[in-house]
C-alpha positions, 0 to 999 in steps of 0.5 A, spaced: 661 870 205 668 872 203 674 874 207 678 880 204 684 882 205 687 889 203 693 894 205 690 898 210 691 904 205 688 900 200 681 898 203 675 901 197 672 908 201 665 904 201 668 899 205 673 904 209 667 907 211 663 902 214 670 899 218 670 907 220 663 906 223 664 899 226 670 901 230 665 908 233 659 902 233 664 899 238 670 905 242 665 911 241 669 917 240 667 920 246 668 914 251 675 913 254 676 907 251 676 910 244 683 910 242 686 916 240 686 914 233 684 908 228 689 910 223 696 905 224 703 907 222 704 905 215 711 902 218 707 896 221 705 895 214 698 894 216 694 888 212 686 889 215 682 883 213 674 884 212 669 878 213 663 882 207 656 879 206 653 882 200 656 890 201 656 889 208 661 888 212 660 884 218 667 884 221 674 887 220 681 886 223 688 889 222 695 885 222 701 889 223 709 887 223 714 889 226 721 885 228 722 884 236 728 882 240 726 877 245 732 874 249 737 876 245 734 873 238 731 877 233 724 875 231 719 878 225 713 878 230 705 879 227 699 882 232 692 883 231 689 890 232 683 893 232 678 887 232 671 888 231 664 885 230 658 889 227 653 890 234 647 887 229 651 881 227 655 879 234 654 871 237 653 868 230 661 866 229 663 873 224 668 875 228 671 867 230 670 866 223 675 872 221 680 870 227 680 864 225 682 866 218 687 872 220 691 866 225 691 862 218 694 867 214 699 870 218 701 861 220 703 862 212 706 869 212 714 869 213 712 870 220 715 867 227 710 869 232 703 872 233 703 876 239 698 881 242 693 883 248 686 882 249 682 884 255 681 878 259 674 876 259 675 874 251 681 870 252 676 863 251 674 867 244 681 867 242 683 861 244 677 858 240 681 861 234 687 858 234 691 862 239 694 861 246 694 864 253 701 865 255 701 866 262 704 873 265 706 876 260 706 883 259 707 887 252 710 893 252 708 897 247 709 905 246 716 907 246 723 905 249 723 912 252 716 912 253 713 905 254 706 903 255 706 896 257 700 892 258 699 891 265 698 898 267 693 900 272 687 900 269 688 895 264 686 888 265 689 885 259 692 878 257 697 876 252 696 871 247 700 868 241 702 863 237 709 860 235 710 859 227 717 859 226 722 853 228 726 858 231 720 861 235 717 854 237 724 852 240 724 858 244 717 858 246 718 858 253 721 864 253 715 868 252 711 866 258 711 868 264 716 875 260 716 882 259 717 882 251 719 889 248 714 890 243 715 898 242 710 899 235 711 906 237 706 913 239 701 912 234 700 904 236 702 904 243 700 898 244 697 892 239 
């Protein structure tokens, strides 16, 4: 089964189409867990990643970029977003395969650092993939005037990451234990 990779605004419509219905499939519209909107900002330069078997897709991811500063060292950092398992297809290793896959890729890219939040219980599923915990960490995501860092009330998140850099891993231990000013905006509060 292939992985495809495409510039989010350039994903065929019929595969679109099946990505729209996974994400309703996982975050129904109406529930409080569905994000305002699947659409990232064009800024973010979103790549999503597509593991298709036949004409079907079986799970889907987006990568989004953006530069941070951290301790006063400026870093290309890269998150995953919007990571989802058709319901049919879950427990097969789909979605491990298509992490695993988005780890390598962005280990390739001009990246320094892989960082973003998952809900906790699936912290093992993405260490399994490549990532690592880091260990009291918040991102902030939103805006500089209007933040929406990770551990707000309600969320139970956990910060994974991976180091690609010489620069980052020199620095790696700044990260843990850290509150890292992510800000991809309004339209991505948080990836």
């Amino acid at each position: 089964m292939p992985i495809m990779t495409f510039p989010e605004a350039g994903i065929p419509p019929a595969l679109q189409t099946q990505v729209a219905e996974l994400r309703d499939e996982a975050w129904p519209p109406d529930s409080a867990a569905a994000p305002d909107t699947f659409a990232h900002d064009p800024a973010l330069r979103p790549v999503s990643m597509l593991l298709v078997d036949g004409a079907t897709v079986l799970a889907a991811l987006d990568i989004l970029t953006k530069p941070i500063v951290h301790a006063g060292r400026q870093y290309q950092a890269a998150g995953l977003s919007t990571v989802v398992t058709r319901a049919a297809a879950r427990g097969q290793g789909h979605g491990h395969r298509l992490v695993t896959a988005a780890h390598e890729a962005m280990a390739a890219m001009d990246l320094d650092i892989g960082l973003f939040t998952c809900d906790r219980p699936l912290q093992p599923f993405y260490e399994g993939a490549g990532w690592h915990h880091l260990p009291g960490t918040v991102l902030i995501g939103g805006t500089p005037t209007a933040p929406f860092p990770s551990d707000r009330p309600g969320f139970d998140k956990v910060t994974m990451a991976d180091f690609f850099s010489p620069s980052a891993r020199l620095h790696h231990s700044s990260f843990s234990h850290s509150r890292i000013e992510l800000y991809p905006g309004e339209i991505d509060k948080l990836w």
